[in-house]
C-alpha positions in Angstrom: 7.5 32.9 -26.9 6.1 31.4 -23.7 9.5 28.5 -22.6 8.2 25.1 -22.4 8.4 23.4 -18.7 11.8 21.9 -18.1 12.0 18.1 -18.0 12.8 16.1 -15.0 15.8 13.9 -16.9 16.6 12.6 -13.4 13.2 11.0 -13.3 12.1 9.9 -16.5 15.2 7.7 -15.8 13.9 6.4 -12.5 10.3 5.9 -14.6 11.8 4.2 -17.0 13.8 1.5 -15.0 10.8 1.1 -13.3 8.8 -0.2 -16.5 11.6 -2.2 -17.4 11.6 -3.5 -14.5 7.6 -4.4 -14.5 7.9 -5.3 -18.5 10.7 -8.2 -17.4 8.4 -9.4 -14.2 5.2 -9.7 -17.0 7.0 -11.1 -19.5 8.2 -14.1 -17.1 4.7 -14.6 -16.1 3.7 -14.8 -19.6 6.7 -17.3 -20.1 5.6 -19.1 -17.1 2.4 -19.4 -18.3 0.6 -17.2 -15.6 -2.2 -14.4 -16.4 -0.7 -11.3 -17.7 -3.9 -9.1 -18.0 -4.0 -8.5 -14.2 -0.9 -6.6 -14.0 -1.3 -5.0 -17.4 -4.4 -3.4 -15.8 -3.0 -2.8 -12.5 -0.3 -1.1 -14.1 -2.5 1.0 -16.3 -5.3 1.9 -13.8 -3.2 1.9 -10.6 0.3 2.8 -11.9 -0.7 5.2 -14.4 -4.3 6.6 -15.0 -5.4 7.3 -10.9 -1.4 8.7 -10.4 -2.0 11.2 -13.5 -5.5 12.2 -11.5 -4.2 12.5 -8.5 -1.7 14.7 -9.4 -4.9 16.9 -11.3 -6.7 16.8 -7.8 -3.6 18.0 -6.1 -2.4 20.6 -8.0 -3.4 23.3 -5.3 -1.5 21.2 -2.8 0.9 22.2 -0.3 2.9 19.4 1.3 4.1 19.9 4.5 8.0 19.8 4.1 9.6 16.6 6.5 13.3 17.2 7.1 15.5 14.0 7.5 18.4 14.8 9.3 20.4 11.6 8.7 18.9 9.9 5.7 21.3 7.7 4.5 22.0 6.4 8.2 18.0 6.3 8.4 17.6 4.5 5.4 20.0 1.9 5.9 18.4 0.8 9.3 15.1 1.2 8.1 15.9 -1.4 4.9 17.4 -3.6 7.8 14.1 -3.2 9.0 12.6 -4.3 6.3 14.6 -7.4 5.6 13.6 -9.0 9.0 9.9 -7.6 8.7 9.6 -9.4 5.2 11.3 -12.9 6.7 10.6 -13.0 10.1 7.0 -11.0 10.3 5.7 -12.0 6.6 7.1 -15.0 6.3 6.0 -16.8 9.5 5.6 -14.6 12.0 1.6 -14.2 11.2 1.2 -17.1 11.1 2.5 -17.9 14.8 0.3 -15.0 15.7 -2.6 -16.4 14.2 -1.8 -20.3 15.6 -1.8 -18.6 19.6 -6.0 -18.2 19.7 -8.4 -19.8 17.5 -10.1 -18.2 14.3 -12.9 -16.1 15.4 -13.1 -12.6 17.1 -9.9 -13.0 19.4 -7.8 -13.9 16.9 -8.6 -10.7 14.3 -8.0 -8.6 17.6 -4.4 -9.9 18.3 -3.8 -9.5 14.8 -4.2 -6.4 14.2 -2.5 -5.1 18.1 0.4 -7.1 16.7 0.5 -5.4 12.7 0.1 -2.3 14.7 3.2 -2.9 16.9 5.3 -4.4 14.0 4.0 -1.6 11.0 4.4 1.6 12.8 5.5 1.1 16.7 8.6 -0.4 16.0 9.5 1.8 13.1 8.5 5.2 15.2 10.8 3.7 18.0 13.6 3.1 15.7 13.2 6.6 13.9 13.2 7.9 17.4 16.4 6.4 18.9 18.0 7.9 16.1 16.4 11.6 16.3 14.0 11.6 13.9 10.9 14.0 14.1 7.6 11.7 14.4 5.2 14.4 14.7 5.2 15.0 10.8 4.9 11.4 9.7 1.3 11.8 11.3 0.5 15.0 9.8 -3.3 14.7 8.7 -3.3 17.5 6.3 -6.9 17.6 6.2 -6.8 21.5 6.9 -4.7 22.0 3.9 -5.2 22.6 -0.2 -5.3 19.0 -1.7 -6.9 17.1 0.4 -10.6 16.6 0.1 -10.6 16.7 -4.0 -8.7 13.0 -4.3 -10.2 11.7 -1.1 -13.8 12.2 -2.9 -12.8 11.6 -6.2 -10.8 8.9 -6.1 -12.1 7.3 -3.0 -15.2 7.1 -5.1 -13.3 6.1 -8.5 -11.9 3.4 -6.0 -15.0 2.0 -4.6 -16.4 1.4 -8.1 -13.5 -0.2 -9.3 -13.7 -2.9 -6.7 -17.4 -3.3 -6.8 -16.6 -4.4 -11.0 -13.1 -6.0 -10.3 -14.1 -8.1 -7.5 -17.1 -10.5 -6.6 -17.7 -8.6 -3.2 -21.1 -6.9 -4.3 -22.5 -10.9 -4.9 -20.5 -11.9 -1.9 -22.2 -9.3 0.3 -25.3 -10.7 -1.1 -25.5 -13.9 -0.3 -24.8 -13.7 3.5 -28.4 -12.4 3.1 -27.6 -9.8 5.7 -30.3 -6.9 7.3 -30.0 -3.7 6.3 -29.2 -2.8 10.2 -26.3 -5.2 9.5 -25.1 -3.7 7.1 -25.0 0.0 8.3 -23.2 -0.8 11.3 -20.7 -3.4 9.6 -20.1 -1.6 6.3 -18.5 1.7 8.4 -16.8 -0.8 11.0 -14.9 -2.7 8.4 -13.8 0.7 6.7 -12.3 1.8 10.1 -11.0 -1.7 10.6 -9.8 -2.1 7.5 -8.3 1.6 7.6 -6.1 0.6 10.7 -5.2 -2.9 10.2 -3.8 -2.4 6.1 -4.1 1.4 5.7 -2.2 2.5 8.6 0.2 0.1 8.9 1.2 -0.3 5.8 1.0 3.0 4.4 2.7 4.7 7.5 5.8 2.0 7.0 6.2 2.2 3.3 5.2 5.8 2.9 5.4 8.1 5.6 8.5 6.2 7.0 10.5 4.5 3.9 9.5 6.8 1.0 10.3 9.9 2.9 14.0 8.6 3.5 14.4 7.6 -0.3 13.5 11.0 -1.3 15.7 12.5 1.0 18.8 10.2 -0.2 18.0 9.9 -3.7 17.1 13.7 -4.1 14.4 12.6 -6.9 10.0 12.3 -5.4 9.7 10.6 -8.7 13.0 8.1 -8.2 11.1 7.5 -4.3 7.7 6.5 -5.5 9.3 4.1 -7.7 11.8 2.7 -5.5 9.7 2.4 -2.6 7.1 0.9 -4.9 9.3 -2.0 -6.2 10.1 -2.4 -2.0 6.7 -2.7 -1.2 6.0 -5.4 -3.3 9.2 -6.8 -2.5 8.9 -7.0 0.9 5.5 -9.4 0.1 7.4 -11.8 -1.4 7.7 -14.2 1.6 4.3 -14.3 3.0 3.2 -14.9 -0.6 5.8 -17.8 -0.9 6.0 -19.4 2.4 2.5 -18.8 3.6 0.3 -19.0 -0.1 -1.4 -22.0 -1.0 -2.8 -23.1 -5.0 -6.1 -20.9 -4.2 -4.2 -17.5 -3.8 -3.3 -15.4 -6.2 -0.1 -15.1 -7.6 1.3 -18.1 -5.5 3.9 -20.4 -6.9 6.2 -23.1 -6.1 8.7 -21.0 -8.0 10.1 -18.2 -5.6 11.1 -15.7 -8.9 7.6 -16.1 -10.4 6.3 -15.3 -7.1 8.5 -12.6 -7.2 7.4 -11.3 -10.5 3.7 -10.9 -9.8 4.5 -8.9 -6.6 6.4 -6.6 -8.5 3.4 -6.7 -11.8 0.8 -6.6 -9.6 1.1 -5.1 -6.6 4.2 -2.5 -7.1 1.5 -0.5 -9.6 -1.1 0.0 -6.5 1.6 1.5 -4.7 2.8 3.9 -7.5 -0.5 5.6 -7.1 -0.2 5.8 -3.1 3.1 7.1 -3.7 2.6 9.7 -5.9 -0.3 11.0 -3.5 2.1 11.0 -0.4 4.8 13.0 -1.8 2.0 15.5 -3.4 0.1 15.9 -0.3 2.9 14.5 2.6 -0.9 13.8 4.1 -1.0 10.2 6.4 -4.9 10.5 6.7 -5.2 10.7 3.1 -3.3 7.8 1.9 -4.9 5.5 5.1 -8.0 6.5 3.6 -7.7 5.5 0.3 -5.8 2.6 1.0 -8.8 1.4 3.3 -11.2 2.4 0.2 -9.6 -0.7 -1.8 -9.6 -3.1 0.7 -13.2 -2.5 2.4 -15.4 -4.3 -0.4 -13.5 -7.7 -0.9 -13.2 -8.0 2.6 -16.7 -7.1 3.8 -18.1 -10.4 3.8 -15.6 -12.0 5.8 -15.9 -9.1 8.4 -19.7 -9.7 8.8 -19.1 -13.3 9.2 -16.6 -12.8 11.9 -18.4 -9.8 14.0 -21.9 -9.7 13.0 -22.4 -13.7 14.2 
């Protein structure tokens, strides 16, 4: 009689604090009045459905192993990190950056030079002063099992998701733009868009904080979740301090604000998680990440280069 696969009990407890944990944050938005649907689907489609195919589309997979020499040392300066990253950087720090030149061309530039510095030099330079290897974090993986199947696949799955969930494809429409326009701008906004929230984010919150919370927790499944709920987290004061009424999920109320990060945005992370310890590929994750964020964004790009 063939033995049925051995559960993980370790995590199916980490899974399910995290959905009590995302139940409590929807249910105060529901309390509070606020739209529940969004993170319902987030959680299904982001959290749950795209994780379950990724893990189909990596099955051949062979992660490159990252050894952490001194993870609990590692993580505890890298969540010191964090906290001033979330206040300082988050919370008004963009904003000074965006106050030195005016909106326009200039302005995106410095931007992103300064996410660059903040998201993975500073991290890379604190990993390094305490004898971390760098090379792996930047491991592209694109040689290796596992790679191209959820990059197509989902990258497409991805791409049609936002061209239903968002108004970008009547956006992109109504700027009127050429066709020449649009096949220069379309693959310069994916590159952009790649660097400014696909590398820095991902390489902070994956390659860098998720790597250290597997090593110290001993559970993949308890790091996806963990670093999940720190990702959205760690959003919590630029949403706050720097939202207005016309942005989603802002309130005068710092705990609902902190509810809809962790609803709505902890989900999207679950599934760029679960790809990072499946694959341990940087390129990959950038990728996708840039996949979600190219559409909405598109229109604004064209406006601000193509003038």
């Amino acid at each position: 009689m063939p033995r049925l696969p051995r559960i993980d009990s370790r995590a199916v407890t980490f899974v399910g604090a995290y959905l009590a944990v995302w139940a409590a944050a929807t249910a105060y938005l529901g309390v509070k009045g606020a739209d529940w649907t969004l993170p319902a689907i987030s959680l299904v489609v982001f959290g749950a459905a795209l994780p379950a195919l990724s893990m189909a589309l990596t099955r051949k997979a062979a992660a490159a192993p990252i050894v952490v020499r001194r993870p609990m040392l590692e993580l505890w300066v890298l969540l010191g990190f964090l906290v001033v990253y979330a206040v300082a950087f988050l919370g008004w720090g963009m904003s000074a950056t965006r106050a030195v030149v005016s909106a326009g061309r200039e302005q995106e530039s410095l931007v992103l030079i300064v996410k660059l510095i903040v998201h993975v030099g500073m991290p890379a330079i604190l990993l390094a002063a305490l004898g971390a290897r760098l090379a792996p974090l930047f491991n592209s993986g694109i040689g290796r099992p596992g790679f191209w199947p959820p990059l197509l696949v989902l990258g497409a799955i991805i791409l049609a998701l936002m061209c239903v969930v968002s108004p970008a494809l009547s956006e992109i429409a109504a700027l009127h733009a050429s066709a020449a326009t649009l096949a220069w701008a379309a693959p310069a906004a994916f590159v952009w868009f790649a660097l400014e929230a696909g590398l820095c984010e991902e390489f902070l919150f994956r390659a860098v904080l998720q790597t250290r919370l597997a090593a110290v927790l001993e559970s993949e499944a308890g790091a996806v979740v963990t670093g999940a709920l720190l990702f959205a987290l760690a959003h919590v004061p630029g949403l706050y301090l720097r939202g207005h009424p016309g942005v989603d999920g802002y309130s005068t109320d710092p705990v609902q604000v902190i509810a809809f990060t962790v609803a709505v945005l902890s989900p999207v992370a679950l599934l760029f998680g679960t790809l990072w310890a499946r694959t341990r590929s940087l390129l990959l994750i950038v990728l996708l990440h840039a996949a979600v964020d190219v559409l909405p964004n598109l229109t604004e790009f064209i406006r601000t280069w193509a003038d």
